[in-house]
C-alpha positions in Angstrom: -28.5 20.2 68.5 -31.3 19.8 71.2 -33.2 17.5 68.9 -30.1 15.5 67.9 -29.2 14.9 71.2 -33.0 13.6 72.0 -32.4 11.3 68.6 -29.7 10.0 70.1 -31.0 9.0 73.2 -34.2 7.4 71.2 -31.5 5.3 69.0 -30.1 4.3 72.0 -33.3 3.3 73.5 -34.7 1.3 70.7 -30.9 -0.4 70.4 -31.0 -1.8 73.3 -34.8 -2.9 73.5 -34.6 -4.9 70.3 -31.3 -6.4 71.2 -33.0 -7.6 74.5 -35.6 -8.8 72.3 -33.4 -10.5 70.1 -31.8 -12.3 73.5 -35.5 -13.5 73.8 -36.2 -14.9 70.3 -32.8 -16.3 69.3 -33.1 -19.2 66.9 -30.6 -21.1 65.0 -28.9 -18.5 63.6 -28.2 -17.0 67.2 -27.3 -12.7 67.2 -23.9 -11.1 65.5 -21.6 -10.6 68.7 -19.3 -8.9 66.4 -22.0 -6.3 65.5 -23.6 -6.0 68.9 -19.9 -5.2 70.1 -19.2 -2.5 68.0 -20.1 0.8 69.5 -19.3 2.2 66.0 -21.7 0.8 64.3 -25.2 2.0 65.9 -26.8 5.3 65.5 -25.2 6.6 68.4 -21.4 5.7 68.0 -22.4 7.2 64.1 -23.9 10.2 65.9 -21.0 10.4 68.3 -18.1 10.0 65.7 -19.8 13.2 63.3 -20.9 15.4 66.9 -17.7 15.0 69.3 -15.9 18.3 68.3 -18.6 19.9 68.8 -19.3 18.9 72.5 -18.2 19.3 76.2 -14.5 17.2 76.3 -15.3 15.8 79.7 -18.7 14.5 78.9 -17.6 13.1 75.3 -15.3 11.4 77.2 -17.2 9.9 79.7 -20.5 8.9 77.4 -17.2 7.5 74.6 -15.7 5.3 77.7 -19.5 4.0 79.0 -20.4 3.4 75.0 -17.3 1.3 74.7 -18.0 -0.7 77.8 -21.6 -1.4 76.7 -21.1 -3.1 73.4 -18.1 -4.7 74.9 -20.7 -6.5 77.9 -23.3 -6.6 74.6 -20.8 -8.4 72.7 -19.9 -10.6 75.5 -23.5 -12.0 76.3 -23.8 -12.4 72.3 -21.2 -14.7 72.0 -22.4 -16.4 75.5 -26.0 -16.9 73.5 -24.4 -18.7 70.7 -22.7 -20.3 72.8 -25.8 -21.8 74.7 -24.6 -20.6 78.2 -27.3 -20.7 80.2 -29.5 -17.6 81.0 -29.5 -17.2 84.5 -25.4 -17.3 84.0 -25.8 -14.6 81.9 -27.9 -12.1 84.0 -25.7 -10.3 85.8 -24.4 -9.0 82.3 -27.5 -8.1 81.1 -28.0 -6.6 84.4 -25.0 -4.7 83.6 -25.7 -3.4 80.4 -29.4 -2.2 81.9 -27.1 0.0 84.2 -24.9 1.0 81.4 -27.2 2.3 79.4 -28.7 4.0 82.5 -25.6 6.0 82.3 -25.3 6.4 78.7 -28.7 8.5 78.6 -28.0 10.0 82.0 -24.2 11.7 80.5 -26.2 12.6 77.2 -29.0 14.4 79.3 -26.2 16.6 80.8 -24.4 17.0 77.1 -28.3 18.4 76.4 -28.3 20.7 79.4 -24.6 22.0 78.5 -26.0 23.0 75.5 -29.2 24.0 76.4 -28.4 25.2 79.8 -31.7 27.9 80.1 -33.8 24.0 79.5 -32.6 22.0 81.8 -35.2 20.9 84.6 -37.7 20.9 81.9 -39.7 17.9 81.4 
């Protein structure tokens, strides 16, 4: 479990850097708000969907409610792309999803030392 935990994280990690990337090289065809706004879609709503059973309640719930809320504001600046808003309209919600997925590592960490409880402290 230790090692699916760590996957997760890495998924979410290398989610969120190439849809910052993507923000960066947009062309005509601008970015899928629909995909980018569904947290059931990437590797870790997948990996959270097929693991929640089988996890602490409290900090299912809490990584399922910041997951949500991070493809909803990943959605959101999508659409704003496509839409041609302006990027220094859009920063606070990027800002935003920086400090989102801050927490979404942060509540999988402590899913990792629940689990592995003798581990945690461990670099």
């Amino acid at each position: 479990m230790r090692t699916e935990i760590d996957s997760a994280i890495e998924s979410h990690k290398a989610w969120v850097r190439v849809f910052k990337m993507s923000l960066e090289q947009i062309g005509a065809a601008g970015i899928d708000a629909v995909a980018a706004g569904d947290y059931r879609k990437c590797a870790l709503g997948q990996w959270l969907s097929k693991n929640k059973a089988s996890l602490d309640p409290v900090l299912v719930d809490q990584l399922n409610a910041q997951h949500i809320a991070f493809h909803l504001a990943a959605g959101s600046i999508s659409r704003q792309i496509n839409e041609k808003v302006p990027r220094a309209m859009i920063a606070l919600s990027i800002d935003r999803i920086d400090r989102l997925s801050g927490l979404i590592v942060d509540i999988l960490e402590g899913l990792k030392s629940k689990v592995f409880p003798a581990e945690s402290g461990r670099a």
